[in-house]
C-alpha positions in Angstrom: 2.5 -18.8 -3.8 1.0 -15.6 -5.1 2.4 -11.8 -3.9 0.1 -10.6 -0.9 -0.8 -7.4 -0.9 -2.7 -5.2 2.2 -5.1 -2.3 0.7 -4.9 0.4 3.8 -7.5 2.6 2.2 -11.0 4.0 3.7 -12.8 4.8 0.9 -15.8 1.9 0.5 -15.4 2.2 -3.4 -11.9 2.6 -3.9 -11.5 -0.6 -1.6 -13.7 -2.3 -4.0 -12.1 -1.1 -7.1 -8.2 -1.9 -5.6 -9.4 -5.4 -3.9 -11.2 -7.0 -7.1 -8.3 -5.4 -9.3 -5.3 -7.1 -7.2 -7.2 -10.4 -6.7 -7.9 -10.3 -10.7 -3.8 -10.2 -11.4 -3.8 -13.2 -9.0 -2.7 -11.6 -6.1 -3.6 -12.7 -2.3 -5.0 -9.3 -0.6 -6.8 -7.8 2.7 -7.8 -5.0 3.5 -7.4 -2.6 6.2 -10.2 0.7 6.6 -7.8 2.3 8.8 -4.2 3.0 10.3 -4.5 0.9 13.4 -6.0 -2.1 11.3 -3.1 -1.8 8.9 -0.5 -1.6 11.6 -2.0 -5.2 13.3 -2.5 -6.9 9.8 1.0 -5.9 8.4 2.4 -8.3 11.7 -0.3 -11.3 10.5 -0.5 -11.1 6.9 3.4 -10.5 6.7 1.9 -8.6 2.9 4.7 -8.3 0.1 3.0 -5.1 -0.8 1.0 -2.1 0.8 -1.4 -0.3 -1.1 -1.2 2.6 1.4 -3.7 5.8 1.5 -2.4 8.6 3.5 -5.7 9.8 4.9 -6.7 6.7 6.7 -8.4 7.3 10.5 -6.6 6.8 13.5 -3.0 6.4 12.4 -1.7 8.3 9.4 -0.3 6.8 5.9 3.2 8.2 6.8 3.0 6.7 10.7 2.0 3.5 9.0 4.6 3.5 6.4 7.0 4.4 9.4 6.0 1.5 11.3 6.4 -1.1 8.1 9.9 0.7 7.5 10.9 0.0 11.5 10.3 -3.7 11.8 13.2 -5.3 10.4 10.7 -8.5 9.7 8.9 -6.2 6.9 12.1 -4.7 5.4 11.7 -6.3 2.3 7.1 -5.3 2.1 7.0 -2.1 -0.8 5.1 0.5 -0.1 2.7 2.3 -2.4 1.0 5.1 -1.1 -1.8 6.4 -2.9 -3.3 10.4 -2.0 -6.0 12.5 -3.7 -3.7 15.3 -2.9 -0.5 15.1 -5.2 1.3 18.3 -3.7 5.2 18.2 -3.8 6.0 18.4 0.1 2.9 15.3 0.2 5.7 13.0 -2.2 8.2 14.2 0.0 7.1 13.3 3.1 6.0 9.9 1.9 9.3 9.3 0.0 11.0 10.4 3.5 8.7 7.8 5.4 9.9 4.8 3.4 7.0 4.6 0.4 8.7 3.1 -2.8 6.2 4.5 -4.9 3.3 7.1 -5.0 0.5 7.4 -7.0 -2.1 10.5 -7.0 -6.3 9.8 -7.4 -7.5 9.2 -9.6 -4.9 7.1 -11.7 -5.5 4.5 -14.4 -6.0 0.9 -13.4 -3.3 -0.1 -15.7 -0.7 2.2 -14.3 -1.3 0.9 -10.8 -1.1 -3.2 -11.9 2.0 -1.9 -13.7 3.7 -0.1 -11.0 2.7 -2.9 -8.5 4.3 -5.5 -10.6 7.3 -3.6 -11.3 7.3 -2.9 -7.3 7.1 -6.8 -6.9 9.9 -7.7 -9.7 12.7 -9.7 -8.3 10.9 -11.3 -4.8 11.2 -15.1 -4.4 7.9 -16.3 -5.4 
């Protein structure tokens, strides 16, 4: 069984971009435009990994990342967030709410597949 993996983004063509680049390295993904959508698909998709944007509507990246990092069911999901803004207290307080990674936009294709996989190393297939 491939790694699922949720997109939580609400940019139309960065949802594109992420969805047809995850489902390319043979990876089982949905997508979520906002935090409240995220939060209900993380319970049903049970995703290995969350491609998480910080500005989504509704419910924050961190308060999404929060609620991934207090359900004991998703203690093993990674959590990349991704952020056009790459200040230092931004890292911090996505670090802080759980994230395993973080990436700033834009960022090369190859960079994200690599980080994903390297997030993904060592799960049960």
């Amino acid at each position: 069984m491939s790694a699922r993996v949720l997109i939580a983004e609400d940019e139309d063509s960065i949802v594109t971009s992420l969805e047809f680049l995850m489902r390319s390295c043979g990876f089982e993904t949905r997508v979520a435009l906002d935090g409240e959508s995220a939060i209900a698909c993380l319970a049903e998709f049970r995703p290995d990994l969350v491609l998480l944007d910080i500005m989504l509507p509704g419910r924050s990246g961190f308060e999404v990342c929060g609620a991934i990092r207090a359900d004991r069911a998703l203690e093993d999901t990674r959590v990349l967030m991704l952020t056009a803004r790459g200040g230092t207290s931004e890292v911090a307080r996505g670090m802080a709410a759980g994230a395993d990674d973080f990436m700033i936009k834009p960022f090369s294709t190859q960079e994200l597949v690599a980080r994903v996989r390297s997030l993904l190393q060592g799960r049960a297939p």
